[in-house]
Structures are given as structure tokens and as C-alpha cells.
BABAKOL-635145 format. One record per residue (C-alpha): chain; residue number from 1; x, y, z; residue in one letter. Coordinates in nm, 4 decimals, always signed. Example, Ala and Ser with C-alpha at 12.3 -4.5 7.8 and 13.67 -1.06 7.14 Angstrom:
REM BABAKOL-635145
[atom "A",1,[+1.2300,-0.4500,+0.7800],"a"]
[atom "A",2,[+1.3670,-0.1060,+0.7140],"s"]
This chain:
REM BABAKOL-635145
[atom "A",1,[+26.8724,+12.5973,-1.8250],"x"]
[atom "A",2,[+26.9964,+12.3712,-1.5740],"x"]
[atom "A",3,[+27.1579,+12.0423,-1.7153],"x"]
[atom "A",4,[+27.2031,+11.6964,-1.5437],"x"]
[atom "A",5,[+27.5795,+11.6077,-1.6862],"x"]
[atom "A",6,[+27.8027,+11.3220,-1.6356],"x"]
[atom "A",7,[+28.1949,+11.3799,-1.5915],"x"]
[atom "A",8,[+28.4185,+11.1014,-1.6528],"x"]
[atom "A",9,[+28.7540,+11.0833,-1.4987],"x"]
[atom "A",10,[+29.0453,+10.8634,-1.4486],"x"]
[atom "A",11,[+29.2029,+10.6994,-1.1170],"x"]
[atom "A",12,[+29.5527,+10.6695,-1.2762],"x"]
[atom "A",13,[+29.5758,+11.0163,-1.2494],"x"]
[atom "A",14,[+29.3911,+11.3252,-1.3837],"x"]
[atom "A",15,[+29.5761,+11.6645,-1.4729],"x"]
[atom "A",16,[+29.4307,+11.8474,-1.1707],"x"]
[atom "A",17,[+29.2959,+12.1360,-1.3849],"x"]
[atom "A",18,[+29.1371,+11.9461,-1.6824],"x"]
[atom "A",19,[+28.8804,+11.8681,-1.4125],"x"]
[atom "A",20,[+28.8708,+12.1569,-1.1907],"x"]
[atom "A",21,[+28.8501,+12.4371,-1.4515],"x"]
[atom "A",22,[+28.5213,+12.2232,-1.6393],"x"]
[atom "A",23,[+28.3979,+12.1373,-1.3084],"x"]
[atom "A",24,[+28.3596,+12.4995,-1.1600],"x"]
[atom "A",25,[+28.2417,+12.6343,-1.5048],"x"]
[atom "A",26,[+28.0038,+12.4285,-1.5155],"x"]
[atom "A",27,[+27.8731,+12.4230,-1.1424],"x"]
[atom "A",28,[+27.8996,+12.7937,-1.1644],"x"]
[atom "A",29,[+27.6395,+12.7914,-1.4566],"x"]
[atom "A",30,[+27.3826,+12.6136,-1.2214],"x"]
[atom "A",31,[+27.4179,+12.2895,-1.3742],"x"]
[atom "A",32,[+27.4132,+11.9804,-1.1632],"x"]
[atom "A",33,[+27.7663,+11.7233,-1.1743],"x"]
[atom "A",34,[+27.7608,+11.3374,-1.1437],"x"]
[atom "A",35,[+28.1206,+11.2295,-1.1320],"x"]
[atom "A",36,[+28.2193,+10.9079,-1.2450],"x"]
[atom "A",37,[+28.5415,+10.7110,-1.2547],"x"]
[atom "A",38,[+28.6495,+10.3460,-1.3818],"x"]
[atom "A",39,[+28.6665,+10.1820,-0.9649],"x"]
[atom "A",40,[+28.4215,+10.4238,-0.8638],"x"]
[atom "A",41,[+28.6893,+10.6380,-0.6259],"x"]
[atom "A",42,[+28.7568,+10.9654,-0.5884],"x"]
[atom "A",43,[+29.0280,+11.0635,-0.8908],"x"]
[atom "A",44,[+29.3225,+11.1654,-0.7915],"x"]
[atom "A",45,[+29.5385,+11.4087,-0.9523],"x"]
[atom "A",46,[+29.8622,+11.3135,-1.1436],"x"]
[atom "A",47,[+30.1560,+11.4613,-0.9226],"x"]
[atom "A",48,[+30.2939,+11.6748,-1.1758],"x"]
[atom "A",49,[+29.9393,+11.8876,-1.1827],"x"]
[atom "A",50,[+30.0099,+11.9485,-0.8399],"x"]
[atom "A",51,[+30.3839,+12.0406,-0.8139],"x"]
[atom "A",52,[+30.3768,+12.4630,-0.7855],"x"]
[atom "A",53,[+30.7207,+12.4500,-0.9221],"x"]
[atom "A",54,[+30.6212,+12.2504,-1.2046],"x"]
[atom "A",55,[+30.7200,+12.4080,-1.5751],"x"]
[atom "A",56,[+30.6033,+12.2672,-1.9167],"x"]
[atom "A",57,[+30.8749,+12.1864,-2.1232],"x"]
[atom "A",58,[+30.6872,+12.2611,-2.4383],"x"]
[atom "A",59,[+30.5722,+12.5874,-2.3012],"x"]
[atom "A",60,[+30.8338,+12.6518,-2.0867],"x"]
[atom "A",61,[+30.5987,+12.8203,-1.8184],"x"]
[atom "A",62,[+30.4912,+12.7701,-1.5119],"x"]
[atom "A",63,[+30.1579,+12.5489,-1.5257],"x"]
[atom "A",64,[+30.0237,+12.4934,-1.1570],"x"]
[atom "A",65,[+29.9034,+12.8831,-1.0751],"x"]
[atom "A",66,[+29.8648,+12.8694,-0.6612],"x"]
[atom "A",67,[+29.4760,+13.0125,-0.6933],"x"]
[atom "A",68,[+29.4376,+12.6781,-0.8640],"x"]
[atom "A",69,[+29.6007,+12.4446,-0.6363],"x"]
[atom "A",70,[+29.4342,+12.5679,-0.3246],"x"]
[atom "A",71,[+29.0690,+12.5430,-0.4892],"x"]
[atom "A",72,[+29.1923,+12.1582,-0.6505],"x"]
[atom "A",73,[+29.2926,+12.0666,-0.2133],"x"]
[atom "A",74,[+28.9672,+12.2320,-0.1488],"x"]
[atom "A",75,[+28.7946,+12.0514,-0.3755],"x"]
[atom "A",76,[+28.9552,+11.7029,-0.2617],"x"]
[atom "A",77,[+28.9396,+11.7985,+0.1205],"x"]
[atom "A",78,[+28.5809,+11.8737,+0.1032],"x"]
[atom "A",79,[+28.4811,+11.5392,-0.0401],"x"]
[atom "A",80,[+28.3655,+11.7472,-0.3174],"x"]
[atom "A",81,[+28.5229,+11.4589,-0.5709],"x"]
[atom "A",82,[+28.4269,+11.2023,-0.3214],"x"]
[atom "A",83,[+28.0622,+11.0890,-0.4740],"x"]
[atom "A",84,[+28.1809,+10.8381,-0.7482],"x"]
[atom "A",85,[+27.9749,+10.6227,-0.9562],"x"]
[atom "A",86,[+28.2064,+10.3525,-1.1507],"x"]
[atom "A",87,[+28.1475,+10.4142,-1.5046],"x"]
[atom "A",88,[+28.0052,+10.0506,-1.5358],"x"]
[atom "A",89,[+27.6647,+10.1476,-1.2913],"x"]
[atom "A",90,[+27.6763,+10.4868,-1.4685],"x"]
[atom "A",91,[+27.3519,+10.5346,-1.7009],"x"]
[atom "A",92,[+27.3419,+10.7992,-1.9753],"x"]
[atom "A",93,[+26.9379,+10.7679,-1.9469],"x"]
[atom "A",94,[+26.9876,+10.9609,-1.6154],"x"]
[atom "A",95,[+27.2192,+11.2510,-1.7458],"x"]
[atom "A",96,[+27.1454,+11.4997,-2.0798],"x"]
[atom "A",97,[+27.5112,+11.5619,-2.1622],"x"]
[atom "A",98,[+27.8817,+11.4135,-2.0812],"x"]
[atom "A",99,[+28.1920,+11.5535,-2.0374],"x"]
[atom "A",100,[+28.5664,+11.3327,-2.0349],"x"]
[atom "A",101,[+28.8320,+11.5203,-1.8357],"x"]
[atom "A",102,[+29.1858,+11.4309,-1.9580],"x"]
[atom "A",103,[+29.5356,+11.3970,-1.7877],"x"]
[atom "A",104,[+29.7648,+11.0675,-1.8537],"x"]
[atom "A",105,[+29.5521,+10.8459,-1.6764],"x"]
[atom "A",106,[+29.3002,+10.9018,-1.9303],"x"]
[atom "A",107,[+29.4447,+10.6761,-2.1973],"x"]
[atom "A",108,[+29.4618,+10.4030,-1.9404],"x"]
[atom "A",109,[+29.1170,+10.3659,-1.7902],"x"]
[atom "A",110,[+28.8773,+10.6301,-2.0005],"x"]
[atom "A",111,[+29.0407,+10.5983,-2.3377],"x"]
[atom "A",112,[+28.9468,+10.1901,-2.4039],"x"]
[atom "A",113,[+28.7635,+10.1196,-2.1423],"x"]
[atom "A",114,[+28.4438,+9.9733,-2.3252],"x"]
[atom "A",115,[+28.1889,+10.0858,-2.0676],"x"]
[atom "A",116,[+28.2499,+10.4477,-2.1341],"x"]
[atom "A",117,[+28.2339,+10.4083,-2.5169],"x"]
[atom "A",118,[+27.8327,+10.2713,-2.4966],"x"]
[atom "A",119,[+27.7976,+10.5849,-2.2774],"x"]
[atom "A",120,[+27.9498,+10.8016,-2.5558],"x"]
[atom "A",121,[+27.7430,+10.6298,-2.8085],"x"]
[atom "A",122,[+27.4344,+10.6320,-2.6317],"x"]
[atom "A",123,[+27.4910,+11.0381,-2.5665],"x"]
[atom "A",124,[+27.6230,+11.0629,-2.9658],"x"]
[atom "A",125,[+27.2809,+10.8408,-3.0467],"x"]
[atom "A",126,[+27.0728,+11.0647,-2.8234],"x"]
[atom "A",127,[+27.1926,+11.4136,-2.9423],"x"]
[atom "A",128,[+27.3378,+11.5336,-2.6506],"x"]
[atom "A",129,[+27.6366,+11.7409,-2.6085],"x"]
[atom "A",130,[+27.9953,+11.5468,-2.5380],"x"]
[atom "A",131,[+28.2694,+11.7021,-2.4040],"x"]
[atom "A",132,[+28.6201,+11.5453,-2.4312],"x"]
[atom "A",133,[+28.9636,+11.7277,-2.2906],"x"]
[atom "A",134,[+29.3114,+11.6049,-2.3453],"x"]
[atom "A",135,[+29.3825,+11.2579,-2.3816],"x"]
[atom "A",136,[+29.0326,+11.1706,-2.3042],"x"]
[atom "A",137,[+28.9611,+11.2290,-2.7041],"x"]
[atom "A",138,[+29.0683,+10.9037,-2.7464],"x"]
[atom "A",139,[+28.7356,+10.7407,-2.6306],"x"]
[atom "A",140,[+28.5469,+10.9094,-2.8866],"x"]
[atom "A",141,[+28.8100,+10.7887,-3.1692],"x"]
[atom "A",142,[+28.7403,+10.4013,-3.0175],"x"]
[atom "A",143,[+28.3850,+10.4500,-3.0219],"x"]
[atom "A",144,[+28.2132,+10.3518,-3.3054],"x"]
[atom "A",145,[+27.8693,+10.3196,-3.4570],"x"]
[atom "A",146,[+27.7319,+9.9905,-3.5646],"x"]
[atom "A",147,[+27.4563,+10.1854,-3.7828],"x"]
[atom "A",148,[+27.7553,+10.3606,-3.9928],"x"]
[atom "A",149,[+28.0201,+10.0740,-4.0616],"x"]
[atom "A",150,[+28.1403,+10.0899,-3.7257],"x"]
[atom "A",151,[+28.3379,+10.3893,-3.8059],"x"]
[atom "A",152,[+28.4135,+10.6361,-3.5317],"x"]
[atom "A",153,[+28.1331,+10.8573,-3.3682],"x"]
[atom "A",154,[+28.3857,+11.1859,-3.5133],"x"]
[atom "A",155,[+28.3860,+11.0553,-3.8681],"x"]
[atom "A",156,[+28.3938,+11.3822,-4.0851],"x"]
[atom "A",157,[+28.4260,+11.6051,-3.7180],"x"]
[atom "A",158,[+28.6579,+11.8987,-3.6559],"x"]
[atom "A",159,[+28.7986,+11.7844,-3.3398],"x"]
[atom "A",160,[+29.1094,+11.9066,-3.1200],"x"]
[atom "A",161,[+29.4003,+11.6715,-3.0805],"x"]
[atom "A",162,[+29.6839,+11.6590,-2.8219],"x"]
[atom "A",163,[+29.9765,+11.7262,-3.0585],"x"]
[atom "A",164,[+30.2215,+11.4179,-3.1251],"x"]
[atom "A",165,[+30.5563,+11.6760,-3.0668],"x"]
[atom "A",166,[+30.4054,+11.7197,-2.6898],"x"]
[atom "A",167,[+30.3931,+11.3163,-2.6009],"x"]
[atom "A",168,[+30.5869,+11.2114,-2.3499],"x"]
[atom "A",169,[+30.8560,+10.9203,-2.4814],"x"]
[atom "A",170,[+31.0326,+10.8832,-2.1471],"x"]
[atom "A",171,[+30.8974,+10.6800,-1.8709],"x"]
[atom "A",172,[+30.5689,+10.7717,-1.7638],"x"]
[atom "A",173,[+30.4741,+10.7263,-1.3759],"x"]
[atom "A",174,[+30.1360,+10.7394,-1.2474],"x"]
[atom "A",175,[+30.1734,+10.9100,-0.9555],"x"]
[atom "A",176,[+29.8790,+11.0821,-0.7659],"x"]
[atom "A",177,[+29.8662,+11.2820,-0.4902],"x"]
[atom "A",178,[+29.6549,+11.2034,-0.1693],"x"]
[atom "A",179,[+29.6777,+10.8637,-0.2124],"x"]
[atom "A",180,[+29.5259,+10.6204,+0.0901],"x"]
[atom "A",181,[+29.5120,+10.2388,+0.1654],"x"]
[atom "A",182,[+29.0881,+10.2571,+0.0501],"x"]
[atom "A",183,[+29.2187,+10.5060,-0.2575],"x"]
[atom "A",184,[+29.5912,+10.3801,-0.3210],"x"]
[atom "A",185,[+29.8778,+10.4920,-0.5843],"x"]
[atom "A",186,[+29.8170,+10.2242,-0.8802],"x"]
[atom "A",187,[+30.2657,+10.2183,-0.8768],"x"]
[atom "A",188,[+30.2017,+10.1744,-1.2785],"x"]
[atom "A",189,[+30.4728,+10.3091,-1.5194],"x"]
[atom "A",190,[+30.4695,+10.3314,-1.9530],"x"]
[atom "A",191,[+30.6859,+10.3507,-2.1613],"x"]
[atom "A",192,[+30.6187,+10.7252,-2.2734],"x"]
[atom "A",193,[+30.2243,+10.8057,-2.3631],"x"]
[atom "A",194,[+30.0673,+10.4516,-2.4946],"x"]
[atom "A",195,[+29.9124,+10.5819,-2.8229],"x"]
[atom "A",196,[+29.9820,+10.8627,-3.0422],"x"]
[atom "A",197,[+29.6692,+11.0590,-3.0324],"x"]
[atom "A",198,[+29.7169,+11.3225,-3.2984],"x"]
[atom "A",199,[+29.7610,+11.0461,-3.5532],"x"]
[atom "A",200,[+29.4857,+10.7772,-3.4545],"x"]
[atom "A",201,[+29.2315,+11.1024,-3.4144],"x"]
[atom "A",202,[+29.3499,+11.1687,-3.7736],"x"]
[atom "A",203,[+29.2846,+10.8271,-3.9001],"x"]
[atom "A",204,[+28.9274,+10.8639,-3.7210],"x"]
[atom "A",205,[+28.7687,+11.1420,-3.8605],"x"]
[atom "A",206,[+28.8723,+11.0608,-4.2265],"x"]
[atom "A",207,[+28.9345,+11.2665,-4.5124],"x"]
[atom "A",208,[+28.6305,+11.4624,-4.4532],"x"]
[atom "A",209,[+28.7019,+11.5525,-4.0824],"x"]
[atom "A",210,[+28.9786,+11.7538,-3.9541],"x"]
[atom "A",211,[+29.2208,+11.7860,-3.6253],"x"]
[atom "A",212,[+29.3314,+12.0456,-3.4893],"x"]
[atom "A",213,[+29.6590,+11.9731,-3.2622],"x"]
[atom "A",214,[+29.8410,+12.3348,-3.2726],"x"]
[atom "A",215,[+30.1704,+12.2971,-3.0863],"x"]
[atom "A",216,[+30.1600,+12.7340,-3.0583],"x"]
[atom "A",217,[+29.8553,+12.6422,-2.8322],"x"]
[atom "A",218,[+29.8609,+12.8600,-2.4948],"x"]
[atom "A",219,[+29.6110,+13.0329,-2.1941],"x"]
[atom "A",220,[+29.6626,+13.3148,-2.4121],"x"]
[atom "A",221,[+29.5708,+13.1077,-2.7123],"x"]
[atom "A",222,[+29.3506,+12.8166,-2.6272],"x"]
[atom "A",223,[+29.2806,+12.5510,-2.8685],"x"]
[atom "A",224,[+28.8905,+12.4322,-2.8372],"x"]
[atom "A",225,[+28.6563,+12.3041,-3.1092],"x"]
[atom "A",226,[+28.2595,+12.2602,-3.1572],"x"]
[atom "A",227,[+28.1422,+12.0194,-3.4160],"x"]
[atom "A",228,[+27.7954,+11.9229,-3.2694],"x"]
[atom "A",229,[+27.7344,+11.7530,-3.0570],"x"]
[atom "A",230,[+28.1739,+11.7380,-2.9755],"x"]
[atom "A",231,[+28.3196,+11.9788,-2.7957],"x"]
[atom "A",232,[+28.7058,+11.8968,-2.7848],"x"]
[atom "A",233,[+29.0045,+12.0585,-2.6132],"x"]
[atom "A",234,[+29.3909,+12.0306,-2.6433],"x"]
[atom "A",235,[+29.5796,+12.0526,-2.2972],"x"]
[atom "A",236,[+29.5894,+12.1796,-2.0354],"x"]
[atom "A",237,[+29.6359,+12.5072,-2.1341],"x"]
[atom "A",238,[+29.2965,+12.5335,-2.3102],"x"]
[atom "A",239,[+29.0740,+12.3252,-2.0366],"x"]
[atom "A",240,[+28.9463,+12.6599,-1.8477],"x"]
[atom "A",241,[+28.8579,+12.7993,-2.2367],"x"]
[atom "A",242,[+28.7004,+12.3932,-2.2535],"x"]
[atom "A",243,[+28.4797,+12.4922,-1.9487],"x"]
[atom "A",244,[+28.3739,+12.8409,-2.0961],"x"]
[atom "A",245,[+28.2952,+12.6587,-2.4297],"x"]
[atom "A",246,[+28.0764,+12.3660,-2.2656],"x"]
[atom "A",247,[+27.9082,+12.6763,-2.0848],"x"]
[atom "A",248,[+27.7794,+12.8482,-2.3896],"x"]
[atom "A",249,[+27.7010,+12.5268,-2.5804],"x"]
[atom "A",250,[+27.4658,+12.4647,-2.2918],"x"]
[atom "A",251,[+27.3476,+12.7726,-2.2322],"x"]
């Protein structure tokens, strides 16, 4: 059955993949995409998830497969991203599930940003399915429920965690490709990733709940978790296993 669903990502930079790989799955399945981003402009990927020569120094492979990159500059020459709600005017009355894409702009403009937590709580409230990849698992950990002591919507949930040994600690530069003077580079730098997610996803879900953040994680080996109505993924490496996984939740 065809689903109206609401994908959330970041204009500091998505990891080109964590949005393509949902984004066809889903589309392929018949359902129909609203995207949505924090300025309301087309999100642009982080340079590194577009750099064919790119390897991951935890995995030590090559990431950025050139099937992938060709469909990403079709996507973004097509204007396929180009139809962007901000997340403020976005309404979760108007969509029956949502899905955050990850990347490191994610914990700078998805992962506090307040107007995507009442969307996540609204969903949460409402029953419907909530997708979160990457870094964008941090919005559900900051969301939290004013009917349950304002603990976090994944109290007592399995959920999926970015593992702290893969954070960046070096500088961090949020540089996107195909940046213009209407859509430009934000030139913002961190010192390494800005939260620890593994440990403040731990902290969320409690003593009940569990994370999984499994540093032997590969394509080979995704790492993906259902706890209804979360479906969570770790990296990269598990965001076209993400896709397959929202697929047969919805299905």
C-alpha cells in the first residue's frame, strides 16, 4: 500500500547514500516522498560521499561505488532533491510515516533542531513508522514525551547507534558538493563529531532498552534494527539494508 512519507535531511551536508539508497527503496515500492530540510533547499551532499577515491578508514574500503555516484548527480541534476519544504512548514498531519537520513550535517541541523522533534513526537504519538539513519538517531534521543516524564521517545527501544570508535576527533569540514550563490557551502568546521552518539543513545533508552553500535558492521553485514514504530540504522554501510527494512515494515 502506497504511503505518503516525510524525509528529513540536512543542508550541512548529507552522506550522499544515506539518502539515495532510502530514497529509491522507497520510491521503488510505489510510495510517494516529501523531502524536507532545515532552510528548505535542496541538501547537498557532504564532499567526502562524493569523492570515488574515497576509503573508510574504519573499513578500509572503498565507500563511493560509481553506480551510486552517477544515480546521486542524477538525482541532483534532475531537480529530483529540488522540492524542499523547511522542516518548520512541514506537517506530520499530511504524511503517515517519517524517515531522518544521516551524514555529519545531521547533528547540526536535524539532530536539535526543535521543529523536527514535535514532528517525531507527533509521528511516535500517532503510531506511525520512524525511520532514523546515522547520526540522524540523535533527534529521536532529544525528543521526549511530556506524557512519560519527558524521557526519550526510545526509552526501553532496541535502537542502532553510530559506534563512538568511528567518530571523527579531527576537524570536521562541512563541505558539499554543488554548492551555488541561492544554495551556498555553509564554510562551518567542528572540532571532530559534536556529540558522542553511542553514549547519549545509551543514556536514552535506559536500562531496559538496548544499542546496538557494532564496529564489525559492513554491506556484507549491515547493522539495522526494528523496535516499533523505530527503525534505526548504523552507517553508511547499512543505509541500502535501512531502505530494504523501511520497505518491508511498510509493506
Amino acid at each position: 500500500m502506497m504511503s505518503r512519507i516525510l524525509v528529513i535531511a540536512s543542508n550541512y551536508g548529507l552522506w550522499a547514500e544515506e539518502l539515495m539508497a532510502p530514497w529509491d527503496a522507497l520510491k521503488t515500492a510505489g510510495h510517494e516522498l516529501t523531502l524536507a530540510t532545515y532552510l528548505g533547499r535542496t541538501p547537498l551532499p557532504f564532499h567526502l560521499s562524493m569523492d570515488p577515491d574515497f576509503i573508510d578508514p574504519m573499513l578500509g574500503i572503498p565507500m563511493n561505488p560509481g553506480p551510486l555516484l552517477a544515480r546521486v548527480n542524477e538525482a541532483l541534476d534532475s531537480g529530483e532533491w529540488d522540492s524542499t519544504l523547511t522542516v518548520e512548514a512541514a506537517n506530520m498531519d499530511d504524511y503517515d510515516h517519517l524517515v531522518l537520513v544521516g551524514g555529519p550535517g545531521a547533528a547540526v541541523d536535524i539532530a536539535g533542531n526543535m521543529h523536527v522533534h514535535d514532528l517525531v513526537l507527533k509521528a511516535y504519538k500517532s503510531g506511525k513508522t520512524i525511520g532514523a539513519l546515522c547520526y540522524a538517531v540523535a533527534a529521536l534521543v532529544f525528543t521526549r514525551d511530556p506524557d512519560a516524564g519527558f524521557a526519550s521517545v526510545i526509552r526501553g527501544k532496541t535502537v542502532t547507534a553510530h559506534p563512538h570508535a568511528w567518530d571523527f576527533t579531527d576537524t570536521v569540514e562541512y563541505k558539499v558538493v554543488r554548492a551555488t550563490d541561492d544554495n551556498p557551502d555553509m564554510k562551518l568546521q567542528s572540532a571532530g563529531f559534536l556529540f558522542p552518539l553511542q553514549h547519549i543513545t545509551e543514556d536514552a533508552v535506559g536500562p531496559e532498552g538496548k544499542v546496538i553500535s557494532d564496529e564489525t558492521a559492513n554491506r556484507n553485514k549491515p547493522c539495522v534494527a526494528y523496535d516499533a514504530p523505530f527503525v534505526t540504522a548504523l552507517s553508511v554501510e547499512s543505509c541500502v539494508a535501512f531502505g530494504d527494512k523501511l520497505v518491508e515494515v511498510l509493506t
